[in-house]
C-alpha positions in Angstrom: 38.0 79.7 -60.6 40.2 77.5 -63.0 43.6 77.7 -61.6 46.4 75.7 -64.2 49.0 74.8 -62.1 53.0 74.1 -63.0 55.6 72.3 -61.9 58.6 72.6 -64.4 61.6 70.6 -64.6 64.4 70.8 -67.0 63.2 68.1 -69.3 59.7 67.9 -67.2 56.4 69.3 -67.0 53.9 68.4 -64.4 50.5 70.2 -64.5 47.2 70.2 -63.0 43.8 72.1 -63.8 42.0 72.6 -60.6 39.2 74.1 -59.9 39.4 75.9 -56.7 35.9 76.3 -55.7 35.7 72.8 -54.1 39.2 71.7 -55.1 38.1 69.3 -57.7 40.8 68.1 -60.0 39.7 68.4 -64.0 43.1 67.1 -65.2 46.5 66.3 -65.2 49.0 65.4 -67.1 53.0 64.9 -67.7 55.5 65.7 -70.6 58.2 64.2 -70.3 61.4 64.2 -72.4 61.7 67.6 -73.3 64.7 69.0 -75.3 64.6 65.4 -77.2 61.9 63.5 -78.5 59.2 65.1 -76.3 55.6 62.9 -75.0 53.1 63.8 -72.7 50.4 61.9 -70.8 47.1 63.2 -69.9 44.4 61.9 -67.5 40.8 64.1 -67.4 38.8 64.0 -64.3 36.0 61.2 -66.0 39.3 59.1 -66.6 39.6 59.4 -70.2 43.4 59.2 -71.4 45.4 61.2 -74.1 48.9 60.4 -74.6 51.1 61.1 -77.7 54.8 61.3 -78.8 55.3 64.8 -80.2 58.5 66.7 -80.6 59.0 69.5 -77.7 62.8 71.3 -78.1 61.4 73.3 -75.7 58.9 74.2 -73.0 57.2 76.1 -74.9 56.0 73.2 -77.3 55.3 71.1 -74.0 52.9 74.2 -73.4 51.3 74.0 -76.7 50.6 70.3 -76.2 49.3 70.6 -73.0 47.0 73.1 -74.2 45.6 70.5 -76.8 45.3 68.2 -74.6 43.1 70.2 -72.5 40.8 71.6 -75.6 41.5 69.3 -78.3 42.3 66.0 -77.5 39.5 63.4 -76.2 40.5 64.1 -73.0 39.6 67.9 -73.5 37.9 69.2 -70.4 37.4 72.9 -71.4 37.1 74.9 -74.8 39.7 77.3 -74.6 42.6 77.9 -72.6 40.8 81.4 -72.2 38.5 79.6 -69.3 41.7 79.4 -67.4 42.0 82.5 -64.3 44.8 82.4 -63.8 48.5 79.7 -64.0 50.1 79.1 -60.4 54.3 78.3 -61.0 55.9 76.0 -58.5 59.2 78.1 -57.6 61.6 75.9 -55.2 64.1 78.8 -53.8 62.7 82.3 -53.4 65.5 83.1 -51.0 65.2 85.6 -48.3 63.3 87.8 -50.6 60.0 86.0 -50.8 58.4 84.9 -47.8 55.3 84.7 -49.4 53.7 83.9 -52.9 53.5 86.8 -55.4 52.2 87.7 -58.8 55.1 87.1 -61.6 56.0 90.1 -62.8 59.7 91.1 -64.6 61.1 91.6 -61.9 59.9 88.4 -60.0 61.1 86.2 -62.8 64.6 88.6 -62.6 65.2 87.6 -59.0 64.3 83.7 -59.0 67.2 84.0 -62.1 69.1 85.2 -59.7 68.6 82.7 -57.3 69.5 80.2 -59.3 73.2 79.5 -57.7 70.6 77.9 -54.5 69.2 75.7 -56.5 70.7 75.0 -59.7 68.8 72.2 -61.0 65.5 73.9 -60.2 65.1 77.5 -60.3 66.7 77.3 -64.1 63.7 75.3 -64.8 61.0 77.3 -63.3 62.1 80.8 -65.0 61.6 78.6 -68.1 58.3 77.4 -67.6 57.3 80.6 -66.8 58.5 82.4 -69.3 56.9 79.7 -71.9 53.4 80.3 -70.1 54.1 84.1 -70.7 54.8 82.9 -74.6 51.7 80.2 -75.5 49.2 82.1 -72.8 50.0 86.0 -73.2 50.2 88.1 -70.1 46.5 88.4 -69.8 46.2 85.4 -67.7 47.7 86.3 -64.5 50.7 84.1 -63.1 51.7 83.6 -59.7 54.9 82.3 -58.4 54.5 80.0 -55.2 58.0 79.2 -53.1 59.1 76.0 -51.6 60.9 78.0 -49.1 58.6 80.7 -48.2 57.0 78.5 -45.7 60.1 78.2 -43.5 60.4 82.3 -43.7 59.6 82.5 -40.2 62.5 80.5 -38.6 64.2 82.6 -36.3 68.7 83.7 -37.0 69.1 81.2 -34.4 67.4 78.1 -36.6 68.4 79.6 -39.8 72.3 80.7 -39.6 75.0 78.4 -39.9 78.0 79.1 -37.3 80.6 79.8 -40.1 82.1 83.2 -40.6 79.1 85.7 -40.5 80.4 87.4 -43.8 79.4 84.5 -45.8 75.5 85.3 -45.0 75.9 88.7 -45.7 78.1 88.3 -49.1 76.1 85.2 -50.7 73.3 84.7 -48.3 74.6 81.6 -47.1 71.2 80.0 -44.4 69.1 77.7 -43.7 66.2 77.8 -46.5 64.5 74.4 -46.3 62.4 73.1 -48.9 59.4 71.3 -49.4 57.7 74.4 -47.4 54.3 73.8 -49.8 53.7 70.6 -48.5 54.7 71.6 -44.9 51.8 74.6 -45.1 49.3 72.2 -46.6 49.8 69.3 -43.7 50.3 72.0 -41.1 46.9 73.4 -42.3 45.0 70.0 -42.0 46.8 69.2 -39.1 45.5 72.0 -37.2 42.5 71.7 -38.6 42.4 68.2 -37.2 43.4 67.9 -33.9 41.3 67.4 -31.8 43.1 70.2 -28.7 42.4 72.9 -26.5 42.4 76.2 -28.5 45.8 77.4 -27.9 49.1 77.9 -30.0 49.4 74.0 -31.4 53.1 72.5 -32.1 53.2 70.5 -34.4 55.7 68.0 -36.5 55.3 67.7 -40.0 57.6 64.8 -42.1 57.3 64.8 -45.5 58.8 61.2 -46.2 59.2 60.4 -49.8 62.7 59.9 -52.3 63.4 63.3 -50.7 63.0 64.0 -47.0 62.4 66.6 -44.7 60.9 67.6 -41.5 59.2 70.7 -40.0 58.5 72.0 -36.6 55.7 74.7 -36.7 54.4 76.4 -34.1 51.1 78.7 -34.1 51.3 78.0 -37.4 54.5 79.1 -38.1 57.9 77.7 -38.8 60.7 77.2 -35.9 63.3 74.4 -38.0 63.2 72.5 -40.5 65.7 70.0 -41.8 66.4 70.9 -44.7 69.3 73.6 -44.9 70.8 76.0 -47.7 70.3 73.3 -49.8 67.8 69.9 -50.2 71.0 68.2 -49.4 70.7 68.7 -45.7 68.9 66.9 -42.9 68.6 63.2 -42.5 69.6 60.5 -45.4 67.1 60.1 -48.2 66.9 57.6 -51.1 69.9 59.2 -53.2 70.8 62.1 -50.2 73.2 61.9 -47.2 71.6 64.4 -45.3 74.1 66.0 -42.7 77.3 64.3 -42.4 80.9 65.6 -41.3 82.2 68.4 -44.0 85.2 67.0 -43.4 84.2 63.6 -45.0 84.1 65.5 -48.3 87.6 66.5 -48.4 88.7 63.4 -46.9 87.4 61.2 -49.8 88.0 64.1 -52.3 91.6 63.9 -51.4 91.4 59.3 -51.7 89.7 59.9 -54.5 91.5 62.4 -56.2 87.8 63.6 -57.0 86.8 66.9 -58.3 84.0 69.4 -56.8 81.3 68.4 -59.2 82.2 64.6 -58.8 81.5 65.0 -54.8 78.4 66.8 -55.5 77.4 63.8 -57.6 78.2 61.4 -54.9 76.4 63.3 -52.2 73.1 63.6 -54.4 72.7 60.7 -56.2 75.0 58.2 -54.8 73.8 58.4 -50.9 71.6 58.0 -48.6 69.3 54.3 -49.2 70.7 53.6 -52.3 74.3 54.1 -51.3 73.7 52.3 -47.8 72.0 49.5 -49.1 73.5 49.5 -53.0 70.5 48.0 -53.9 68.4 51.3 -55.0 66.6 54.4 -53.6 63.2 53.0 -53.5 62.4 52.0 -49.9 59.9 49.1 -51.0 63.3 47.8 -53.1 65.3 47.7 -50.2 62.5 46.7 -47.3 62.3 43.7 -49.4 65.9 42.9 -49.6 66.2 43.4 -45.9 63.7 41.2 -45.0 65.3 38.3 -47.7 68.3 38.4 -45.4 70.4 41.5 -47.1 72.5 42.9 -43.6 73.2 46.2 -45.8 69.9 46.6 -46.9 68.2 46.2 -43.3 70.8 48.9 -41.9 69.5 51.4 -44.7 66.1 50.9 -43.4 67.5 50.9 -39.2 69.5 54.3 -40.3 66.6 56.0 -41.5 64.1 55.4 -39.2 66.8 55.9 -36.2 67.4 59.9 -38.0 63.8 60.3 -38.1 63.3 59.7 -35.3 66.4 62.2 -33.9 65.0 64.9 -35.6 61.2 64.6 -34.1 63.4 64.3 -30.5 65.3 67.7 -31.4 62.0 69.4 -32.1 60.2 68.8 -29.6 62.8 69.7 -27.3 63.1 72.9 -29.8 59.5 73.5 -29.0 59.1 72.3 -25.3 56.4 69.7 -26.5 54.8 68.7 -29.2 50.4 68.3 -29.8 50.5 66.4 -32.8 52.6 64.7 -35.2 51.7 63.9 -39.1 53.6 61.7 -41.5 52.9 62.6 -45.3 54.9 61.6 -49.0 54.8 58.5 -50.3 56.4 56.8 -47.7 55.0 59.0 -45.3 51.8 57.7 -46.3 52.2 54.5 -47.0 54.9 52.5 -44.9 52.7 51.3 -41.9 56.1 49.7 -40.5 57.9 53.1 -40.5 55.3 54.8 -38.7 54.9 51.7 -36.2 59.0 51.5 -35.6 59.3 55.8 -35.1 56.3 55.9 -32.5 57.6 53.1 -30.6 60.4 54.9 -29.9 58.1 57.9 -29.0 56.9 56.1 -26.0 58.2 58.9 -23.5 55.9 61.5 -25.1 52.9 59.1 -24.2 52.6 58.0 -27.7 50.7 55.3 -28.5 49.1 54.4 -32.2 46.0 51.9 -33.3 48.0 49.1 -35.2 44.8 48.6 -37.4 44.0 52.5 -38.1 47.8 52.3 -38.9 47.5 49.8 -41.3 45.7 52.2 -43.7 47.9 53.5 -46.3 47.6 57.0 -48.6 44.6 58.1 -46.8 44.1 60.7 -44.4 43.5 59.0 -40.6 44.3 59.6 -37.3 46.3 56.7 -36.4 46.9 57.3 -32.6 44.6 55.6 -29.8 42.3 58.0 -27.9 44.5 58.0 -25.2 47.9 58.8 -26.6 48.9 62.1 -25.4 50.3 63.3 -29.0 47.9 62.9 -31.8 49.7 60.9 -34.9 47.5 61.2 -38.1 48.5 60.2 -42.2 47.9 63.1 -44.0 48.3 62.9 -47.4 49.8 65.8 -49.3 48.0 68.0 -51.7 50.8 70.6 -53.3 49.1 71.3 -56.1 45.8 72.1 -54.4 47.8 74.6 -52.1 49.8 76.1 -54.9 45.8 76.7 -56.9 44.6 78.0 -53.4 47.6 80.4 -53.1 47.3 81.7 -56.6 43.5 82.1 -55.8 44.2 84.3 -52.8 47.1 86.2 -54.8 44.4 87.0 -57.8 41.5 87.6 -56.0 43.5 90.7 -54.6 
């Protein structure tokens, strides 16, 4: 089956055409700039590029180039869009009514609208590229919405509500949610299907390292925490991010600063976390660099986030009573060696202990712990797309 899948920004659109039956990508592709001048790149599976500047005021034109990309252009790698079974939507908040991916249906697309006070800069955008796949595609092509959140459906009240006054959860639904629950399902998946352990219930840590951050405990499968909170704003400090911090920090510089709710919410998004510590940037090879050079600020970005990390494995495996494995996935997940070095070290009293040459590998999937280490540490390198086509697989093959 020929699953199209979608990840839809504001002025974004991400696909991928995958065909599920060994998981073989036959292209992918970005537009970029939409609502102005509009472009889109496209890279078939034999490597051939397209790439143009066409004018897309809305999705719905992305859509249309996309789909001439994939029959027209010299990168075409089917006939017809008609080939296509069936269009799998990333959907970051599904809220506490979706712990699980569904077909899109009026209603569906109704109720991720309504969720769009949890995540304002995404949900918007995902009712929009759905509704322009409804528009260029028709409704006979079946669409399936997949959740960032469902994942982490299976936290317990005591992981997932926040000791404020209970009538906020009740009112506005005010909880834990976490996010990047796609990726966590996918690692999780190829964790367990890794390790080598006893058959019993595994624990396992996930930490999806990249310019956002979070991490996942998962037991039997299933999620106990995650890092992530109500928003992506939660956790432990990212490029751009501050992760948890003091609320009272907000009023305190609101009240210096004589700064408004929005500007806060600026500062806290895209004016923390490596690139406010360091004031260098939010790209961890930037600011590794710099520290190295001699930049004090830069080297305590790098010390503060490998020290949270590094918390937050602690707290889960005390969460869980123990942990069997551990993976580290994203692109930094994946592909800073010294990371993963510096965060087992300190892992020492679980009996951790990695292969510094397996751990030199980068963005490949390896186990990188010795035989001997009592927790397994493998690189696993995401695959979202691939679990968003499998999902929408399972959904239509109902």
């Amino acid at each position: 089956m020929k699953v199209f899948v979608v990840n839809a920004g504001s002025s974004s659109l991400k696909y991928q055409l995958i065909e599920t039956d060994d998981g073989s990508v036959l292209a992918k592709g970005l537009c970029e700039r939409i609502g102005l001048s509009g472009a889109i790149t496209h890279k078939a599976a034999n490597g051939t590029v397209y790439e143009a500047e066409t004018p897309m005021p809305t999705h719905s034109e992305a859509f249309e180039a996309v789909v001439y990309a994939l029959t027209k252009s010299e990168a075409k790698v089917i006939d017809s869009y008609d080939e296509i079974s069936a269009i799998g939507h990333r959907v970051v908040q599904g809220g506490e009514k979706y712990n699980q991916s569904c077909l899109i249906t009026d209603d569906v697309i109704k109720v991720v609208e309504e969720l769009s006070d949890l995540a304002p800069l995404h949900n918007p955008a995902n009712v929009l590229g759905i509704k322009a796949c409804i528009k260029i595609f028709g409704k006979d092509i079946p669409q399936v919405a997949v959740f960032d959140t469902s994942f982490h459906q299976t936290m317990e009240p005591k992981a997932y509500i926040y000791p404020i006054p209970y009538e906020y959860f009740e009112k506005y639904g005010v909880r834990r949610y976490g996010a990047h629950g796609t990726s966590h399902k996918y690692v999780c998946e190829r964790l367990t299907a890794l390790v080598n352990k006893p058959e019993k219930a595994l624990k396992l840590i996930t930490c999806h390292l990249g310019n956002g951050c979070s991490i996942t405990a998962i037991n039997d499968g299933k999620c106990v925490d995650t890092s992530m909170g109500f928003t992506p704003l939660d956790g432990f400090m990212m490029g751009t991010r501050t992760g948890t911090l003091d609320p009272s920090i907000l009023t305190y510089i609101a009240e210096k600063e004589n700064l408004g709710f929005d500007e806060i919410n600026k500062i806290l998004n895209k004016k923390s976390g490596v690139l406010g510590v360091s004031g260098i940037s939010s790209d961890n090879r930037d600011v590794i660099e710099a520290g190295n050079n001699g930049n004090e600020r830069a080297k305590l970005a790098v010390d503060m986030q490998r020290y949270q990390i590094i918390k937050f494995i602690g707290s889960y495996v005390a969460a869980m009573n123990g942990v069997d494995a551990i993976a580290f996935t994203g692109g930094i997940g994946e592909n800073d060696k010294a990371l993963r070095e510096a965060v087992c070290e300190n892992l020492g009293y679980l009996g951790v202990n990695i292969d510094p040459e397996k751990n030199s590998q980068r963005g490949k999937e390896i186990k990188i712990s010795t035989d001997d280490s009592k927790v397994d540490i493998y690189v696993i390198p995401t695959n979202e797309e691939l679990a968003i086509a499998r999902d929408t697989f399972k959904i239509v093959s109902k």
